[in-house]
Each structure stands twice: as structure tokens, then as C-alpha cells.
TIDO-891716 format. One record per residue (C-alpha): x, y, z; residue in one letter; residue number from 0. Coordinates in nm, 3 decimals. Layout:
N
((X Y Z) A NUM)
...
//
This chain:
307
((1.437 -1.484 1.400) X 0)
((1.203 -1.210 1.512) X 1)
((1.319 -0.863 1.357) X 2)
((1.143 -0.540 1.480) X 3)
((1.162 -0.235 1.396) X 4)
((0.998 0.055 1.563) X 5)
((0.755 0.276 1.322) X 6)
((0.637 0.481 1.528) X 7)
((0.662 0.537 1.941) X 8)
((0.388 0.825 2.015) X 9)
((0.035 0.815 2.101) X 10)
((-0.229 0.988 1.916) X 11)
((-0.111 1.311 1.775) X 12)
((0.229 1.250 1.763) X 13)
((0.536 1.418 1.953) X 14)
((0.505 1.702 1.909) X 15)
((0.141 1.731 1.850) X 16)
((0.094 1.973 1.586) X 17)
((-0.111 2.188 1.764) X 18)
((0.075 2.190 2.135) X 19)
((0.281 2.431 2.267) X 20)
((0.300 2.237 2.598) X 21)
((0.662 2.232 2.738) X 22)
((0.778 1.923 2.553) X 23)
((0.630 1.962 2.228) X 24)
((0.847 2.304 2.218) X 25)
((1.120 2.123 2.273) X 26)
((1.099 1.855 2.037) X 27)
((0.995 2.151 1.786) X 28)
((1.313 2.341 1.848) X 29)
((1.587 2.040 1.803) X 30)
((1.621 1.944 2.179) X 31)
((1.837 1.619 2.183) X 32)
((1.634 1.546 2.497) X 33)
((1.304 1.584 2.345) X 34)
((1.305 1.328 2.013) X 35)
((1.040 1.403 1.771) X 36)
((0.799 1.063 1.743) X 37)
((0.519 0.966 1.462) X 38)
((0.223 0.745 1.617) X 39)
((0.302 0.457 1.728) X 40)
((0.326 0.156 1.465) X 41)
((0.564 -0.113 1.454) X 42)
((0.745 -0.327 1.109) X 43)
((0.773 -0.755 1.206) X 44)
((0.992 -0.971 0.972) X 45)
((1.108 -1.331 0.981) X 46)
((1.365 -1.315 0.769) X 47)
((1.505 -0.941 0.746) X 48)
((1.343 -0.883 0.391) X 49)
((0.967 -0.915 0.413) X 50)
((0.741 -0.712 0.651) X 51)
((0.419 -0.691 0.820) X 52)
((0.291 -0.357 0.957) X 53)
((0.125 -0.379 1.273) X 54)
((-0.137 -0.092 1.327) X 55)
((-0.150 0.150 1.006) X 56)
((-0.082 0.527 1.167) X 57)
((-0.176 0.846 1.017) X 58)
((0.211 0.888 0.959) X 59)
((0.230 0.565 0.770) X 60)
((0.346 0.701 0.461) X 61)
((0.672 0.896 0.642) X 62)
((0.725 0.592 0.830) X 63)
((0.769 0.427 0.558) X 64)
((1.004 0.681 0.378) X 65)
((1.259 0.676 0.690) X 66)
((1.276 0.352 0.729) X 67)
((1.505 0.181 0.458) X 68)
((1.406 -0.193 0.521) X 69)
((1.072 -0.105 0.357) X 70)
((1.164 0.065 0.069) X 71)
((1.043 -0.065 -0.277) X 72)
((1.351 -0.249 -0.407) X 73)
((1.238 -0.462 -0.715) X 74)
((1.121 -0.302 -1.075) X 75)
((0.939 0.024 -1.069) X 76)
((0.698 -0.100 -0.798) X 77)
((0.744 -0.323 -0.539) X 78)
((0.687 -0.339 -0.183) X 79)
((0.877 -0.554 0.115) X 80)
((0.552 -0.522 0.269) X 81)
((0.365 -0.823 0.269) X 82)
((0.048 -0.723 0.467) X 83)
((-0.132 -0.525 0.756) X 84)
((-0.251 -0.627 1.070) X 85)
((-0.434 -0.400 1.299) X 86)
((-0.490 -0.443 1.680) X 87)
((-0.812 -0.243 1.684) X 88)
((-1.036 0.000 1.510) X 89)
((-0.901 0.393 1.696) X 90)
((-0.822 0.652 1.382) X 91)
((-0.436 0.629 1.464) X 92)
((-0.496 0.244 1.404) X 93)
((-0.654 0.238 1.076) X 94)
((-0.599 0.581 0.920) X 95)
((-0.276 0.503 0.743) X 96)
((-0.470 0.228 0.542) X 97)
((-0.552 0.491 0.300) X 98)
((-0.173 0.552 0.244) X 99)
((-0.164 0.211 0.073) X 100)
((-0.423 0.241 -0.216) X 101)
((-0.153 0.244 -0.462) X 102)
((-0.291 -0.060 -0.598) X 103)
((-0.010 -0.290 -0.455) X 104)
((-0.128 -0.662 -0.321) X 105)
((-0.111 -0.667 0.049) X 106)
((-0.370 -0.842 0.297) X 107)
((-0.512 -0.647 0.556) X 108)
((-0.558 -0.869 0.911) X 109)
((-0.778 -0.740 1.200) X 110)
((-1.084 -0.891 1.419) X 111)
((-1.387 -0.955 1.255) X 112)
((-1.523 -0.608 1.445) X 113)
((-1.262 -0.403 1.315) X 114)
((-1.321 -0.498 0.981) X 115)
((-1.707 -0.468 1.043) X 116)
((-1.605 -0.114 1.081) X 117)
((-1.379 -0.092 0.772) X 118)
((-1.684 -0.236 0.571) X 119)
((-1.937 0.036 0.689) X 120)
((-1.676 0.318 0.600) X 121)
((-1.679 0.334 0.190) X 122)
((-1.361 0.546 0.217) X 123)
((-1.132 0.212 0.293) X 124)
((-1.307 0.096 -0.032) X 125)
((-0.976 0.309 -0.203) X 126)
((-0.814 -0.041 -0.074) X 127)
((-0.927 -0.233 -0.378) X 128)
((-1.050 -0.579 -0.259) X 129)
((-0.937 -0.731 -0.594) X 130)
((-0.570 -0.613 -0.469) X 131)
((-0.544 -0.554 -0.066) X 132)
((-0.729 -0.924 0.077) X 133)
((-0.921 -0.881 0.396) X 134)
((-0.859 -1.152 0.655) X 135)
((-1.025 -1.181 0.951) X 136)
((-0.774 -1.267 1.241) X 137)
((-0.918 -1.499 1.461) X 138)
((-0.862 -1.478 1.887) X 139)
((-0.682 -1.729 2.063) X 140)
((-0.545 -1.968 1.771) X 141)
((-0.233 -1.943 1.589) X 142)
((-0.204 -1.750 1.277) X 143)
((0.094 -1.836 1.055) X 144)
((0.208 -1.539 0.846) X 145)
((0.203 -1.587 0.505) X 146)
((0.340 -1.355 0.163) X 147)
((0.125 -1.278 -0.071) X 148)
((0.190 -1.545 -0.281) X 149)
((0.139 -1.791 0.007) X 150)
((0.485 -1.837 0.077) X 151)
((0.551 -1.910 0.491) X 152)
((0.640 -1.552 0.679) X 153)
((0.887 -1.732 0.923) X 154)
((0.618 -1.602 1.189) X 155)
((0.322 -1.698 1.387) X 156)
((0.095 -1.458 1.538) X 157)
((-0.204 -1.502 1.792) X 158)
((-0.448 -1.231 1.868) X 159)
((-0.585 -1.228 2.232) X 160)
((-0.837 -1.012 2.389) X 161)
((-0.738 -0.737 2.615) X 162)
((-0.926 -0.460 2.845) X 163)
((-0.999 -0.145 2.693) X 164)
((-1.285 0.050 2.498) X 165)
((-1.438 0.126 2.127) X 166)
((-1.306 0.405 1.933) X 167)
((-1.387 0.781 2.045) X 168)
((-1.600 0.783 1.740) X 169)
((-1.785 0.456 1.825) X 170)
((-1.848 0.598 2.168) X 171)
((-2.277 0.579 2.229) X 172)
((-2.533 0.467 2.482) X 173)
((-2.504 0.539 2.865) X 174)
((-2.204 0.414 2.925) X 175)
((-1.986 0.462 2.618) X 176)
((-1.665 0.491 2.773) X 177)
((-1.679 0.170 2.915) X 178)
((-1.389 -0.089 2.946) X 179)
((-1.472 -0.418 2.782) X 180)
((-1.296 -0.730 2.700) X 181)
((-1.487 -0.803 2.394) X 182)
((-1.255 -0.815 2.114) X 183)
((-1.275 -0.413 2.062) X 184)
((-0.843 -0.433 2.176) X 185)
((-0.630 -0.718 2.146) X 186)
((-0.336 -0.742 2.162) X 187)
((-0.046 -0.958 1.971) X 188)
((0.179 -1.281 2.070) X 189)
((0.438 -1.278 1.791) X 190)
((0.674 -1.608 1.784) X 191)
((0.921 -1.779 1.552) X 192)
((0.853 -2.108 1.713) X 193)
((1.146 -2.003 1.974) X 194)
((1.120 -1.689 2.041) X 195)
((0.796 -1.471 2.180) X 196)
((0.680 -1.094 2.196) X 197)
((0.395 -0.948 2.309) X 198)
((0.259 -0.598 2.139) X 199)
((0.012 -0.468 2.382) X 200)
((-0.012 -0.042 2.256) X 201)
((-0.328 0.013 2.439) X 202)
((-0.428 -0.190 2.784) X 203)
((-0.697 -0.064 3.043) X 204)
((-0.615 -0.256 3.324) X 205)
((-0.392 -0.577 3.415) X 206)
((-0.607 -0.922 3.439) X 207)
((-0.489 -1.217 3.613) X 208)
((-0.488 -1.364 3.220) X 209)
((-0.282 -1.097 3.115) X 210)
((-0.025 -1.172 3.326) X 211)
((-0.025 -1.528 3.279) X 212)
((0.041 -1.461 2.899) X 213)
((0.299 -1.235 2.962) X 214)
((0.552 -1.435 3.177) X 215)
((0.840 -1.560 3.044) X 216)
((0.847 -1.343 2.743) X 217)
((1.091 -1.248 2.565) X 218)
((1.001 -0.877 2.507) X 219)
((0.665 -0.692 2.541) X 220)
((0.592 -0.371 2.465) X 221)
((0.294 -0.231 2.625) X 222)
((0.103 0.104 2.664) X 223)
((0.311 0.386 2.801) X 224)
((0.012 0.662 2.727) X 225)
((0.028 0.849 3.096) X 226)
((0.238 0.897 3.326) X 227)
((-0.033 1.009 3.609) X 228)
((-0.394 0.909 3.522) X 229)
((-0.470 1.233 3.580) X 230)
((-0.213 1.394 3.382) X 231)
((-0.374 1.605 3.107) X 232)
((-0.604 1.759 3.322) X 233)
((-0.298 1.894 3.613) X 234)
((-0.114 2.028 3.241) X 235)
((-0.446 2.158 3.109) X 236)
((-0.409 1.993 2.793) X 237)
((-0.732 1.798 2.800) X 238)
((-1.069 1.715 2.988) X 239)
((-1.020 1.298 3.033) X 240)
((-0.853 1.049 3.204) X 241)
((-0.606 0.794 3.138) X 242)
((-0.884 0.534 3.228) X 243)
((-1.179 0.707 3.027) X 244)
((-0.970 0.713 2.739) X 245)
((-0.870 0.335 2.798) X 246)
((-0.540 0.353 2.912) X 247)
((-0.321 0.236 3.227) X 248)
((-0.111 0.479 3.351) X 249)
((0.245 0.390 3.405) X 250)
((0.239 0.484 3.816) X 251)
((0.004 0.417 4.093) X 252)
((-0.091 0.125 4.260) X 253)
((-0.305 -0.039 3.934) X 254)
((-0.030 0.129 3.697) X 255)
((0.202 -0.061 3.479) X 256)
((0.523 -0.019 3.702) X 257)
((0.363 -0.198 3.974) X 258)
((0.153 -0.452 3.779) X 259)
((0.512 -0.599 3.568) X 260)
((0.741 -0.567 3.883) X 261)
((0.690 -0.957 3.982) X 262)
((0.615 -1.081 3.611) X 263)
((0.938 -1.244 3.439) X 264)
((1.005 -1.068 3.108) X 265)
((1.307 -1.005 2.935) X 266)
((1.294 -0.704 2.819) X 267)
((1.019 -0.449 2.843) X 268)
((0.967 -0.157 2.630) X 269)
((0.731 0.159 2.648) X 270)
((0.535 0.227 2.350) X 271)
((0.224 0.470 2.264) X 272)
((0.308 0.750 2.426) X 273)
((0.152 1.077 2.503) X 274)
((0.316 1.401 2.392) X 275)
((0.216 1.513 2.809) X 276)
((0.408 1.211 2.891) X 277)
((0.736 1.345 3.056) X 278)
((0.889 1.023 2.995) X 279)
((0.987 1.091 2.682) X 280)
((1.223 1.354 2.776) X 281)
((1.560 1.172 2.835) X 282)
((1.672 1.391 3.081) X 283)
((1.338 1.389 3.321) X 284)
((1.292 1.199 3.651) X 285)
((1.028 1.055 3.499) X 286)
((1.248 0.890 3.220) X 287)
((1.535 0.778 3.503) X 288)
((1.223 0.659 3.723) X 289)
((1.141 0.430 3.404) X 290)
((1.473 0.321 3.363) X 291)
((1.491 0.207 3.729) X 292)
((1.169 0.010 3.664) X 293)
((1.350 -0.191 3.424) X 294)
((1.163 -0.057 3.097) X 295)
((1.322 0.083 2.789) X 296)
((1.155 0.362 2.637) X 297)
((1.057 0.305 2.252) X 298)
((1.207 0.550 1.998) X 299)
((1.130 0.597 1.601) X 300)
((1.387 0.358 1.422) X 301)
((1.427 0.165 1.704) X 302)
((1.514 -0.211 1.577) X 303)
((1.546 -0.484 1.815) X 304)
((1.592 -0.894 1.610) X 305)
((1.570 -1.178 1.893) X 306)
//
């Protein structure tokens, strides 16, 4: 069994973003059924229904948590059904919620030997007591059997792989410092329970030929819904950069997402980090109908999916 549940579906900021007053961010503010309010995006894996890995730890980590029963503390005074961490790269709505978990608790933390590199330089993630949270380094292209924190089998096998994108806005120097890499900076995540295989793939900057081969014949991927247009916060006025200098495919265009999955064989696909610009996530938009058409779901908070 592979159970899922959906933490968080927005990109950075959140819908709405606290400080927009774009059209959809008003109308996720006022109530609109249309418009559904989303935390940044973060998703809960389980092999068994009970215990729980967080993948990517979001600045709303700590709400997540407190609206989603399955990882409420449920044994003693405290207790966690989360077992452990694992980020899929090193941007401040990856890593931020980290700081949410200092309460002492045992959990191990799993990311690339870079992104720890960068928790290491950053004395602030010291809060996450290394005599209490382990640090792991998760490894690229082998299998990684999930384990509890006693060492007790997860029920789940995970394998990080490499995918095209960029280091961290904060990261960003030299002459080219928006550049996309394939270097271990983003990776992405083949989840399996020996039967059964997803692919988590929140932030992608283009489609390789590998890509593609690792993504047939899955059973559900979700994948980078940032932009609709590359171009998109500029036309609103809601920002200076691009989908592609901020190291994201957009979801139309002849390099988009739509036209890159339309030939791949995948059981179900589902939209995940997405902007607060992103008309998509209004229900009722041509956008969202235009999505639906393409055969993609689009993620929601609370969302729970078990293959």
C-alpha cells in the first residue's frame, strides 16, 4: 500500500499569498467555493496508514499538521506518527518548516548530501538537535528503504533521481546564477511498495528524454503545476521573472507540461505547487476545464489518494 495525503498544494506563498490582492487571492480570502485556500505545497507518505514521512517541510508545516488527523500525536503526552523528513531540495518553502519540529521528538531528516551541506552552514537548523532529529544523506539513483525510528521496515522504498532546475533564490551568485542544472540541486522522488510506483516531481525545469523514461508506466505522478503561461506574472503584474528563470515548466506551450505528458502512459496525473497567479486553481476557470481535458487532476489540501 502507498497512502498519500496531500499537505499542502500551493507554490511559494501560499493561496492566497498574504500580501496579494490579485483577483484570486480575493477570492480565496472572501470564502469563494471556487477559489480553495492552499498552504505550500508538502505531501504525508505511509505504508501502512499509521506511520508517516513528510516530504518537503513548508513554512505551513505546523498547520498542516494540525488539519490533518492522520498525524496527530496519539500515544502518551508526546508522540508523533511521524517517522521522518525527506526533502527534495534546499528552496525556503522546502526546508523552512524544519524549524517547526524542534520539539525535541526523534525523527530523521533525509535530503542530498547538498541540501544538507546547506542545513550544516545555517546554525539556525541546529534547533533540530542532532542527538534527537538523525541526518541522512539520501543517495541518487539507488533504492532507499524507509525505515521508523527504531529501525523497524516503513513498508516503502524511495529513490531520489536528479531532475532539471536551479539553486535556491538565496544561493543565486556568479554570472549565470539562474541557471538550470541537473546537478543534484532538484530531484525528484520514485516512491514504491514493491507493486505500486509514484513519482513526486514539485519543481521541474524542463522535460529530458530520462525523465520521461522514468515516468512511463506510473502509477501516479504529481509534477510542477507553478504557471500557467511562462510569462504569467509579468502580463498580471505580480512579479518581474519567468516561469523558466525561476525554474519552472509552465503547464502550456510547446515545451510545457500538457504537451510533454500527452504520449507518456501514466495513470493518474496530478498538479501540484501551484502559483497563487495560476488560474488553474479556480474550479470554475477555462484554465481548470482545459486541465481537466488534459487528463490531470488538480491537487487540493487534504487530498488523500492510497494505491
Amino acid at each position: 500500500m502507498i497512502d498519500i495525503i496531500v499537505l499542502g498544494a500551493a507554490a511559494g506563498g501560499g493561496f492566497p499569498q498574504w500580501n496579494s490582492n490579485a483577483q484570486g487571492c480575493r477570492r480565496a480570502r472572501s470564502g469563494d467555493p471556487a477559489a480553495l485556500p492552499r498552504t505550500q505545497a508538502s505531501i504525508a507518505i505511509s505504508g501502512d496508514g499509521r506511520h508517516w514521512f513528510i516530504v518537503n517541510a513548508s513554512p505551513d508545516l505546523r498547520a498542516q499538521i494540525n488539519q490533518t488527523p492522520a498525524l496527530h500525536p496519539n500515544e502518551g503526552l508526546r508522540s508523533t506518527p511521524i517517522a521522518g523528513v525527506i526533502l527534495t531540495g534546499g528552496e525556503v518553502d522546502t526546508i523552512t518548516g524544519l524549524l517547526t519540529l524542534r520539539e525535541r521528538q526523534p525523527l530523521t531528516l533525509l535530503a542530498t548530501d547538498a541540501v544538507l551541506a546547506t542545513l550544516d552552514a545555517n546554525p539556525v537548523f541546529e534547533a533540530l538537535n542532532r542527538q534527537v532529529v538523525t541526518r541522512t544523506a539520501l543517495p541518487l539513483e539507488q533504492d532507499f528503504p524507509l525505515t521508523l525510528v527504531d529501525g523497524t521496515p516503513a513498508d516503502l522504498t524511495i529513490r531520489a533521481f536528479v531532475v532539471p532546475g536551479k539553486v535556491p533564490l538565496y544561493a543565486e551568485r556568479g554570472p549565470d546564477p539562474a541557471a538550470i542544472v541537473e546537478n543534484g540541486e532538484t530531484i525528484g522522488l520514485e516512491i514504491t511498495d514493491g507493486t505500486r510506483r509514484v513519482c513526486f516531481i514539485p519543481g521541474c525545469a524542463r522535460m529530458t528524454d530520462a525523465l520521461r523514461q522514468r515516468l512511463s508506466g506510473a502509477d501516479l505522478v504529481f509534477f510542477d503545476g507553478t504557471l500557467w503561461v511562462d510569462d504569467e506574472m509579468l502580463r498580471a503584474g505580480v512579479g518581474e521573472k519567468t516561469g523558466q528563470r525561476m525554474g519552472h515548466m509552465s503547464l502550456m506551450g510547446e515545451a510545457g507540461t500538457f504537451a510533454a505528458f500527452r504520449d507518456l502512459d501514466i495513470a493518474r496525473k496530478i498538479l501540484i505547487h501551484i502559483n497563487n497567479s495560476n488560474p488553474v486553481l479556480l474550479s470554475d476557470s477555462p484554465e481548470r476545464k482545459r486541465a481537466e481535458a488534459e487528463g490531470w487532476d488538480v491537487a487540493h489540501d487534504g487530498m488523500r489518494i492510497t494505491l
